[in-house]
Backbone bond lengths (Angstrom), bond angles and torsions (degrees), N, CA, C in turn:
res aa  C-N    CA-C-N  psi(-1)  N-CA   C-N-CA  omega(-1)  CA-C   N-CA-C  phi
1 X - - - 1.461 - - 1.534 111.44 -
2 X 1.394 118.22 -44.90 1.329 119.39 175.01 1.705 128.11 -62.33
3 X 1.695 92.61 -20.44 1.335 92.43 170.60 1.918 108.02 -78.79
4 X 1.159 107.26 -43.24 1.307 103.82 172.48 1.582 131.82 -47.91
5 X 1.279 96.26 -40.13 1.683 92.25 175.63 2.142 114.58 -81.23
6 X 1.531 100.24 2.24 1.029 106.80 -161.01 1.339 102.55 -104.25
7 X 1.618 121.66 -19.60 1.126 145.01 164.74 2.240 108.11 -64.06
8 X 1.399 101.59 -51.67 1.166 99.53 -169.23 1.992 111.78 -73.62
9 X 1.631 88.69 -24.06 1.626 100.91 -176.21 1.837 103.12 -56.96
10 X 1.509 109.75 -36.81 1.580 120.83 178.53 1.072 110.41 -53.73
11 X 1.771 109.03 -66.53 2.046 104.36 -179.79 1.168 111.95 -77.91
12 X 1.333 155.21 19.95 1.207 165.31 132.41 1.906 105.45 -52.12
13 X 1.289 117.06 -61.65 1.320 112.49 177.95 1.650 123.00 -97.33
14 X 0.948 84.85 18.58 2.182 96.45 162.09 1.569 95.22 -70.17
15 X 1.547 98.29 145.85 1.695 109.15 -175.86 0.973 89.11 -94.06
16 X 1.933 113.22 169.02 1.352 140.72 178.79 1.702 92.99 -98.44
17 X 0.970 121.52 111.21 1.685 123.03 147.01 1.349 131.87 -76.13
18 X 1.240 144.33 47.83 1.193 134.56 -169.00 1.627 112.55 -54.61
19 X 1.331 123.60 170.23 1.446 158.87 176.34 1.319 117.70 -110.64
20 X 1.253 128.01 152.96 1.593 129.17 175.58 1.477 72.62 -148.85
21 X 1.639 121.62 144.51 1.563 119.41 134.70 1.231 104.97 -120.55
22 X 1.080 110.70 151.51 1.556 110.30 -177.38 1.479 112.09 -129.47
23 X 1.615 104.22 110.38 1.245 108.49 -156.77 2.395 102.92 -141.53
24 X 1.563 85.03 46.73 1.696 93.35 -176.25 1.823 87.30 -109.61
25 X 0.985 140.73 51.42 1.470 123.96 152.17 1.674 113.40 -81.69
26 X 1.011 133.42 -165.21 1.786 152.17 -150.41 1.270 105.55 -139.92
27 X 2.021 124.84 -18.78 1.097 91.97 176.12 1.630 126.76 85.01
28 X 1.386 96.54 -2.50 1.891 90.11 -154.92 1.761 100.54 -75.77
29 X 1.555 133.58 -23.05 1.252 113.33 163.25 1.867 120.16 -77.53
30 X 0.779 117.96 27.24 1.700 124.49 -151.47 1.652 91.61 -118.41
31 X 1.220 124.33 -8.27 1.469 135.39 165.60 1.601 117.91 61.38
32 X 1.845 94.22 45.45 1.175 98.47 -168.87 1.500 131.34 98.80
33 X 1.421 109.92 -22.22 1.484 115.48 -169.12 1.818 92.86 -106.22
34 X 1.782 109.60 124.08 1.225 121.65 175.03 1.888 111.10 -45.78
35 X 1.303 134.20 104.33 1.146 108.42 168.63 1.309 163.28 -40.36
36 X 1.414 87.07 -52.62 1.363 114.75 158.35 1.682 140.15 -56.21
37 X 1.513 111.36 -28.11 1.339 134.97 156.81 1.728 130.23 -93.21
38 X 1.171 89.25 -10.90 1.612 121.20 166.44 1.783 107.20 -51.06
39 X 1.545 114.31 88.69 1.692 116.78 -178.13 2.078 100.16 -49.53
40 X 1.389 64.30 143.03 1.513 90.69 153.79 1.363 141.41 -142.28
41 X 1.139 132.04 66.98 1.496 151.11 -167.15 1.355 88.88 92.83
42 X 1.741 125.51 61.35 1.167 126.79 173.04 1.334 133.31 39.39
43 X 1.395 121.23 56.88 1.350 161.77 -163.53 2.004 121.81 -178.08
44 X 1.347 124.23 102.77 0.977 120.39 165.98 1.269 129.44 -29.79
45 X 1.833 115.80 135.64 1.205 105.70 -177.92 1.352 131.96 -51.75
46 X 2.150 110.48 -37.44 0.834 138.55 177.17 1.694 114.77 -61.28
47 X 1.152 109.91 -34.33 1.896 117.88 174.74 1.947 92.78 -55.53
48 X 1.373 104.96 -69.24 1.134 107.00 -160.07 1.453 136.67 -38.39
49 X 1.558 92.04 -52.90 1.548 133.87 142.62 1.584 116.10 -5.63
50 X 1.365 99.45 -72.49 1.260 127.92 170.98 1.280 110.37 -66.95
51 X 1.440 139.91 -61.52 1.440 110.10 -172.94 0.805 124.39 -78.26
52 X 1.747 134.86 15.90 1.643 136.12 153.47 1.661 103.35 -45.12
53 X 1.521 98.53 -45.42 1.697 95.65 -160.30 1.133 90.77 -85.16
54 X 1.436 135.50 -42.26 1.752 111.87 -171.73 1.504 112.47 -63.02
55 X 1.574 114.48 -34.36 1.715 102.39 -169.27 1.752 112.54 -73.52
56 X 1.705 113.38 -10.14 1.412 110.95 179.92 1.318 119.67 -89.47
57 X 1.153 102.85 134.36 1.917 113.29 -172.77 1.265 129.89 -53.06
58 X 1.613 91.94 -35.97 2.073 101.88 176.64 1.519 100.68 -72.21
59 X 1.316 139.43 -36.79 1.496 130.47 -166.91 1.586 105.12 -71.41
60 X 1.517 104.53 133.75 1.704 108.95 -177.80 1.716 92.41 -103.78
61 X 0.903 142.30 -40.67 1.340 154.41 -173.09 1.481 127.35 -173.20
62 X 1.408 103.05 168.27 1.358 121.18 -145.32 1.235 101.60 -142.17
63 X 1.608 115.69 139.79 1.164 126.85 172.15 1.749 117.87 -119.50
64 X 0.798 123.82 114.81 1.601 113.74 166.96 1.591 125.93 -84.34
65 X 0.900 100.46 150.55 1.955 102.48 -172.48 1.370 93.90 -127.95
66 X 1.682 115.53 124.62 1.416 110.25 178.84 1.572 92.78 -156.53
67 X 1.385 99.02 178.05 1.718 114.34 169.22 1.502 115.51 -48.46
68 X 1.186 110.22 157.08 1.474 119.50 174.92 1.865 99.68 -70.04
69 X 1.158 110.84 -54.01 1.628 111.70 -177.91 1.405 116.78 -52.49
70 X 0.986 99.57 -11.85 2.137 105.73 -162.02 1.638 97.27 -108.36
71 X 1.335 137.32 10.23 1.185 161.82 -141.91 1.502 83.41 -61.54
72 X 1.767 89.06 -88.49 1.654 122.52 -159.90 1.288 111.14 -75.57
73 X 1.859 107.73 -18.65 1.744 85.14 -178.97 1.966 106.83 -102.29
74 X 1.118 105.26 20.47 1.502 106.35 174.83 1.843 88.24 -117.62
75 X 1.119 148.68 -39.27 1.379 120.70 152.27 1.438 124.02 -27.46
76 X 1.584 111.95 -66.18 1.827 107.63 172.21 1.206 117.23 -56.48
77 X 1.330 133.62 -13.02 1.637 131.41 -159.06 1.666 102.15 -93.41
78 X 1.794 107.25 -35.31 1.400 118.72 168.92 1.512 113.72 -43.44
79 X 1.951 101.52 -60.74 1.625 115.20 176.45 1.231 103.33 -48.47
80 X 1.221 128.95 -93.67 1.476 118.09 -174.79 1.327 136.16 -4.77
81 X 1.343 104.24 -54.80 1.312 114.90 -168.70 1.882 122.48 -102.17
82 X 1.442 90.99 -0.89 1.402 106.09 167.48 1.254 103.76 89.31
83 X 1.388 147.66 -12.35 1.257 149.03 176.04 1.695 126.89 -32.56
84 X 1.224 110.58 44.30 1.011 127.76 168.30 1.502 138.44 -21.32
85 X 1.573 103.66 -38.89 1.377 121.79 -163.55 1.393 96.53 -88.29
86 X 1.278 133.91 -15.11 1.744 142.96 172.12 1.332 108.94 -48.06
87 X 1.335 135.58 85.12 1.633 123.81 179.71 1.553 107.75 -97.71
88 X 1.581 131.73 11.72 0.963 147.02 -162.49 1.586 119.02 -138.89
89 X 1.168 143.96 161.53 0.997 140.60 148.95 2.089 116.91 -161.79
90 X 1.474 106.63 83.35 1.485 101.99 -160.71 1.268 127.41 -109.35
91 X 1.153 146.83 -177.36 1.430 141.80 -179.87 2.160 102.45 -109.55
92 X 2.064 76.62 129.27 1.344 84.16 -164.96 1.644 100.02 -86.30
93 X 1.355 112.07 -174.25 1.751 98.44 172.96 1.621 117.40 -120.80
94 X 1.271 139.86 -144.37 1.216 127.76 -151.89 1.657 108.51 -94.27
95 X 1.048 112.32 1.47 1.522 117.97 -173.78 1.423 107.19 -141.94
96 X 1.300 111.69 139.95 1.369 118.72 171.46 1.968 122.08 -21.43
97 X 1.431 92.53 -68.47 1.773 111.12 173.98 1.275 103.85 -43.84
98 X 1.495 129.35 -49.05 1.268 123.12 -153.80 1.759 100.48 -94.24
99 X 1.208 121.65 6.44 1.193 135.29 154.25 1.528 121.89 -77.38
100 X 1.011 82.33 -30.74 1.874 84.82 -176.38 1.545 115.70 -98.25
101 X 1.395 100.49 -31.26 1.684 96.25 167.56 1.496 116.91 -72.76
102 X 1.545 122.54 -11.61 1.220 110.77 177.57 1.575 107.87 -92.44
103 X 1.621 118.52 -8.86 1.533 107.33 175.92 1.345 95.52 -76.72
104 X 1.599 129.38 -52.04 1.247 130.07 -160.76 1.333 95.66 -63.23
105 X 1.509 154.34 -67.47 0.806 127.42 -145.68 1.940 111.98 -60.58
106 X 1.593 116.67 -29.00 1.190 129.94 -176.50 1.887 101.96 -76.41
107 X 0.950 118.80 -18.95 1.414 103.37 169.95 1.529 130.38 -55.46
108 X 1.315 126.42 152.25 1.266 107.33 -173.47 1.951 115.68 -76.61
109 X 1.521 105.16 141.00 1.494 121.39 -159.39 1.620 116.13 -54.03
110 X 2.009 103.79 -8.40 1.066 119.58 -159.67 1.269 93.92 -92.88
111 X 1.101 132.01 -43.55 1.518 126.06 -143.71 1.369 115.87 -52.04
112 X 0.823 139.16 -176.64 1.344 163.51 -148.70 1.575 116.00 -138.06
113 X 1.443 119.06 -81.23 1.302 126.60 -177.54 2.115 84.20 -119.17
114 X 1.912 89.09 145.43 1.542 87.66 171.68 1.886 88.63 -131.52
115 X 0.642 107.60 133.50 1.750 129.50 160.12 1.505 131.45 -74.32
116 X 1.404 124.24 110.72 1.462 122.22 -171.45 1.178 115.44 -109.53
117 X 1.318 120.83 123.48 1.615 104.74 -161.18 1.651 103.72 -139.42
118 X 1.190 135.64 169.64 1.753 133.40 -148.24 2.092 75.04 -105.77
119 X 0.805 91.74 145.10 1.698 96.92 -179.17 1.864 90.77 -94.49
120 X 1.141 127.20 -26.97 1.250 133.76 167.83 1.532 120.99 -70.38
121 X 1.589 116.43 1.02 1.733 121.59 172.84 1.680 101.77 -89.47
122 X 1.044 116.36 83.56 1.899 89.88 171.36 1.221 115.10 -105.11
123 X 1.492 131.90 36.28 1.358 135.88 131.66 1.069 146.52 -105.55
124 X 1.655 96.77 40.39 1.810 104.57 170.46 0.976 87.06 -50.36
125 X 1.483 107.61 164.90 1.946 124.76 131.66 1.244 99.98 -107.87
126 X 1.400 78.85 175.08 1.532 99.52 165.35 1.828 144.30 -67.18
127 X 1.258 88.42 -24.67 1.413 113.46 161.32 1.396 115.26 -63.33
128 X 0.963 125.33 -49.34 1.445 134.63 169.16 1.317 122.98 -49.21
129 X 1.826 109.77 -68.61 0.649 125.97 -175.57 2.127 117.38 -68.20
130 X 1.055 116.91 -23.63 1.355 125.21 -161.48 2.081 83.94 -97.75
131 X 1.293 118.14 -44.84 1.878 109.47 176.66 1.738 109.16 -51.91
132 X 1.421 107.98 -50.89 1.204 117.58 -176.97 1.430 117.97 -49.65
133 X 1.556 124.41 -54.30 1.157 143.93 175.98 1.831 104.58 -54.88
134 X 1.834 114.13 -55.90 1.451 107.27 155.81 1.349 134.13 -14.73
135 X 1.565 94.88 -74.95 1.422 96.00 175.93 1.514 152.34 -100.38
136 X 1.588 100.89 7.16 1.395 105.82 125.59 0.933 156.58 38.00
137 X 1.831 73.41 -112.06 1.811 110.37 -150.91 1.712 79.58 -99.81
138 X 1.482 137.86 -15.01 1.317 127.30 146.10 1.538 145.38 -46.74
139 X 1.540 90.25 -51.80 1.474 126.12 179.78 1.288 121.61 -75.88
140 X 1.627 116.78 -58.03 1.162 134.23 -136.24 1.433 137.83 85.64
141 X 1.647 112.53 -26.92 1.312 107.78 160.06 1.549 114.09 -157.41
142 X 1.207 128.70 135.49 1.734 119.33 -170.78 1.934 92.67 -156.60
143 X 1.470 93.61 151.10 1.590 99.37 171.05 1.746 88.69 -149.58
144 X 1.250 110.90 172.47 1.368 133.69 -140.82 1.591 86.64 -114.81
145 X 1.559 122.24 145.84 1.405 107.96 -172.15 1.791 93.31 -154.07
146 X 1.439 123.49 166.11 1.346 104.90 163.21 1.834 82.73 -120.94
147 X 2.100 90.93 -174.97 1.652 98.19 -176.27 1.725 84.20 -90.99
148 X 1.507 99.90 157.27 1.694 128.20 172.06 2.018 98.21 -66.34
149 X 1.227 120.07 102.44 1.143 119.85 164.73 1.641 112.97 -75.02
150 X 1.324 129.06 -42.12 1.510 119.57 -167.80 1.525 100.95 -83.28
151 X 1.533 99.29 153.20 1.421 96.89 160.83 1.736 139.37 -60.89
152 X 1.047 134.95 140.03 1.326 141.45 -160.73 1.869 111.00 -112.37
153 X 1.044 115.13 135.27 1.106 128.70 -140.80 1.662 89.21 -125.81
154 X 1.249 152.53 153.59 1.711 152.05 126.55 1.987 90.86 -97.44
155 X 1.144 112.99 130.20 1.257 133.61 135.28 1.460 138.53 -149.79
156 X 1.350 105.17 169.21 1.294 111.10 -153.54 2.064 98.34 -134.35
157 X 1.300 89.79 114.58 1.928 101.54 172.74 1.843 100.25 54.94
158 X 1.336 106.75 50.14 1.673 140.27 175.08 1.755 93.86 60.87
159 X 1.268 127.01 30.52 1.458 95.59 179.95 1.463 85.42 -125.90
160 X 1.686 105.31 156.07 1.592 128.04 -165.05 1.382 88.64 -80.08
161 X 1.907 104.61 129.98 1.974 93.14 158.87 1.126 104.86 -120.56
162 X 1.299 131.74 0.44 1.609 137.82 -179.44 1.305 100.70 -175.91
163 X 1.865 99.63 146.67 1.364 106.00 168.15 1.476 96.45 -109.19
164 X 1.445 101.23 143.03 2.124 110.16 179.51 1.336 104.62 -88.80
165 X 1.394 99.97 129.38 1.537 110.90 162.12 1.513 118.14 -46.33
166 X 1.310 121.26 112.77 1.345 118.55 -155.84 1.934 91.67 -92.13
167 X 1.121 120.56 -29.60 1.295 121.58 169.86 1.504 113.17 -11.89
168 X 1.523 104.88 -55.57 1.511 109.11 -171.43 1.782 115.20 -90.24
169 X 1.446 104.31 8.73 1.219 102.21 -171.35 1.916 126.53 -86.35
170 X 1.040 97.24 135.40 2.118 84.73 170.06 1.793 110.27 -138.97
171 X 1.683 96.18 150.49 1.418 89.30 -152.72 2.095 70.80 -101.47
172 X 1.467 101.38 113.77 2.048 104.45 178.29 1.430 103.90 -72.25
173 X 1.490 114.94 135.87 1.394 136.17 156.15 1.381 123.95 -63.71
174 X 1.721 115.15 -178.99 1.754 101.97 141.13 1.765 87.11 -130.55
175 X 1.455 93.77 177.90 1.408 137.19 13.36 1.431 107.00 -78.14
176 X 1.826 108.52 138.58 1.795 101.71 160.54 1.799 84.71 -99.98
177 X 1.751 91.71 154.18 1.552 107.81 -169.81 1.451 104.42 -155.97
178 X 1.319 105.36 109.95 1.641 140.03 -140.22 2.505 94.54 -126.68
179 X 1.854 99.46 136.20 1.048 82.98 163.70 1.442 134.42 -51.12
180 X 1.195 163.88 169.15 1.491 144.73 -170.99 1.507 103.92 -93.71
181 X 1.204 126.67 -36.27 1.622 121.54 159.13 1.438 126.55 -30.31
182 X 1.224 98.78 -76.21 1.566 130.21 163.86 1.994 95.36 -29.45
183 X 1.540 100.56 -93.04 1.437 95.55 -162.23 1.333 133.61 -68.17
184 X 1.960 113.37 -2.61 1.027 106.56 150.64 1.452 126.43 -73.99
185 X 1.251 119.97 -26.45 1.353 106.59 171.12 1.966 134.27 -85.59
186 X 1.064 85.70 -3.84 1.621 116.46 176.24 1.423 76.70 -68.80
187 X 1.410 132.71 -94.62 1.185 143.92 -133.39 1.793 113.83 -61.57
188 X 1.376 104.22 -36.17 1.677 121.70 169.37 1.425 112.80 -74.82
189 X 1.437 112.63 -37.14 1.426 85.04 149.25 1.369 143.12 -88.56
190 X 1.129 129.23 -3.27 1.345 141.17 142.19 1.338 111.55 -27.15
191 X 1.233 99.38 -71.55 1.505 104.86 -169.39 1.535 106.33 -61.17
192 X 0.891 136.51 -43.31 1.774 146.24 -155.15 2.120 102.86 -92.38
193 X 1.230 108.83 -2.59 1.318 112.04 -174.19 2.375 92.43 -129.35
194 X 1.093 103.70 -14.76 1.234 107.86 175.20 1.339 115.47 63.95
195 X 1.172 111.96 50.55 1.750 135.38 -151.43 2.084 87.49 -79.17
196 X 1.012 87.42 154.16 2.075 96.87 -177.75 2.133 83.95 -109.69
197 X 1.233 123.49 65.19 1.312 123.20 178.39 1.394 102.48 -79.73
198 X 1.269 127.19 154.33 1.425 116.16 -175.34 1.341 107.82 -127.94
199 X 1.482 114.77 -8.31 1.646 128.63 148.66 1.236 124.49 -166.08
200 X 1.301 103.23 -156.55 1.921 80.84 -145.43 1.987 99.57 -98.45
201 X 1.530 119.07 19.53 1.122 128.75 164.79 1.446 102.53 -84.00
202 X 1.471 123.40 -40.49 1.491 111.10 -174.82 1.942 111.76 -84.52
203 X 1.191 117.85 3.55 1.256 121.43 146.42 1.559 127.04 -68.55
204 X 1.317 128.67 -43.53 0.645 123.27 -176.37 1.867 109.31 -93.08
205 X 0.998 127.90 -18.84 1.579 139.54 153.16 1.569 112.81 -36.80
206 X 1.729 117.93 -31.91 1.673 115.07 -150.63 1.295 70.73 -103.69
207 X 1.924 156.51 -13.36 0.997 128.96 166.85 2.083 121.49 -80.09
208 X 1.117 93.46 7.94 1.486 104.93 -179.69 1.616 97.28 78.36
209 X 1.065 129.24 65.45 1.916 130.79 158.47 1.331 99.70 -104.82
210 X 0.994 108.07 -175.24 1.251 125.62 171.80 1.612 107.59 -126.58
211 X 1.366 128.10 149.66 1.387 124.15 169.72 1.299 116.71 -127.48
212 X 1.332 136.94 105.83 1.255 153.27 172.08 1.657 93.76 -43.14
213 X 1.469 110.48 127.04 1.525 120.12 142.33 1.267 133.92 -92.58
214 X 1.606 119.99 131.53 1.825 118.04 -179.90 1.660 91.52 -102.03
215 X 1.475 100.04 177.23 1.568 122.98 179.39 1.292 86.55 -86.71
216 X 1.345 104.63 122.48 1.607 148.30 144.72 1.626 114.85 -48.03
217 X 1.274 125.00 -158.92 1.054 161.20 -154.67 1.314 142.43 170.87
218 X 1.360 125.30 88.77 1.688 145.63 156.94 1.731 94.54 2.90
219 X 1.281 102.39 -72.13 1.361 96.38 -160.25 1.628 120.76 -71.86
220 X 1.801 94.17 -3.66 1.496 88.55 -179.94 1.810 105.61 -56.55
221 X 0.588 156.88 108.90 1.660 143.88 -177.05 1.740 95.76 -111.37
222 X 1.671 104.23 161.47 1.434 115.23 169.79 1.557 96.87 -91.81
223 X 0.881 131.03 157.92 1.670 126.71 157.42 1.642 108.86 -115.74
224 X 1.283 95.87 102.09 1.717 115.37 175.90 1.188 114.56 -110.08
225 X 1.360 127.56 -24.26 1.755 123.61 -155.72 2.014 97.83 -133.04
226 X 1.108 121.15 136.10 1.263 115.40 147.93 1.234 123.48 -12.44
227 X 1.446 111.50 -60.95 1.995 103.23 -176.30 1.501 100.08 -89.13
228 X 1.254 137.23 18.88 1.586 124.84 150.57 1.738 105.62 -93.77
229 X 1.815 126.77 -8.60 1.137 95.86 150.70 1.487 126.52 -101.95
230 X 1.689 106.98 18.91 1.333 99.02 173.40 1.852 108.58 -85.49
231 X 1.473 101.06 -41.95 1.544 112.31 150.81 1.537 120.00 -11.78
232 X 1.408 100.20 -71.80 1.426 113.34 -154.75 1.544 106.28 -82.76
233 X 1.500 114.86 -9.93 1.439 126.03 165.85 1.538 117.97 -68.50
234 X 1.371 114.20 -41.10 1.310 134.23 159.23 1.009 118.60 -32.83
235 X 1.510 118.54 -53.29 1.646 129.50 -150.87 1.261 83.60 -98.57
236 X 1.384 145.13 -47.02 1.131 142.42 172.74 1.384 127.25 -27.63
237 X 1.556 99.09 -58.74 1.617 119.08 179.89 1.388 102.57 -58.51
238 X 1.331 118.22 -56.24 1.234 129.80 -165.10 1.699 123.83 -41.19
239 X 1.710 96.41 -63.21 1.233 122.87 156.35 1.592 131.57 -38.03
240 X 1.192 111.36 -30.54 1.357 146.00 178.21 2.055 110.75 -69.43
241 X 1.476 81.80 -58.88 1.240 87.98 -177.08 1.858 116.05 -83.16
């Protein structure tokens, strides 16, 4: 008997991992072509996207944040593809932030660690994605970054006034994955102070945290432009082979 109640005391204290993807942009450099539904070796970017988080063990559910128009046909794209772990499907709003406060607020109230991720990355791995989630759920908040290889330039009205020591530089990924306390309120105040945040690490930065960075991935790429899905066709093949 004692093992039994000692058994249930275990799945009782398993954490909630939630997901946010946030995948309500317009597209407007993408030249017309939806990104997110945009095949890739005949599979949506957005499917793919998604089954990083369904095939990983720590994620309990998932929310997507998208356009009002993309409603019903990213509901069927879930069916299809078995995406199970989707307990959400909502309308994001006109700005990035206001995308993310409407997944977070729809995440479940329980979670623990929630995860924000570009619904436009569909080459996390798992490696990535499962270090990130690590440290965390250590920290309180970490996103995955690589180092700045090209040189970096500050100018002003096209003329060079300094080049930055790129030494200290990192170009940050997602998912960033923040305690859910923490980054829901990071994020509301963002919104309520009308913060120019440019992701959801520099929300939680204007409360004075700190955010641990893990090793990233090259191939994590965003896909914004035509030649990031000729890019991302590449990595595809590659992977393949």
């Amino acid at each position: 008997m004692s093992k039994l109640f000692s058994f249930f005391r275990r799945k009782q204290a398993e954490p909630v991992f939630s997901a946010v993807i946030v995948a309500a942009g317009s597209a407007r450099r993408m030249e017309g072509i939806d990104k997110v539904l945009a095949p890739l070796g005949d599979i949506p970017v957005l499917a793919r996207t998604l089954q990083v988080f369904q095939n990983c063990p720590k994620i309990t559910e998932v929310v997507v944040v998208t356009r009002e128009d993309l409603l019903v046909e990213i509901s069927q794209m879930c069916k299809v593809y078995s995406l199970n772990k989707v307990s959400k499907i909502v309308v994001g709003g006109a700005e990035r932030v206001l995308s993310v406060r409407a997944g977070l607020r729809e995440a479940r109230q329980d979670a623990q660690l929630i995860a924000i991720h570009d619904g436009a990355r569909p080459f996390l791995t798992q490696k990535v994605l499962c270090d990130v989630l690590d440290q965390a759920e250590k920290t309180g908040a970490a996103a995955p970054a690589v180092a700045v290889n090209d040189t970096i330039k500050r100018a002003e009205a096209g003329i060079v006034e300094q080049t930055v020591d790129r030494s200290c530089l990192w170009a940050v990924q997602t998912p960033q994955v923040f305690q859910a306390d923490l980054i829901r309120a990071a994020v509301e105040k963002a919104v309520i102070d009308n913060a120019p945040v440019t992701d959801d690490c520099s929300a939680v930065e204007r409360l004075g945290m700190k955010v641990v960075l893990t090793q990233g991935d090259r191939e994590n790429i965003k896909v914004t432009t035509p030649f990031d899905m000729i890019l991302g066709q590449a990595i595809l093949e590659a992977r393949e082979e």
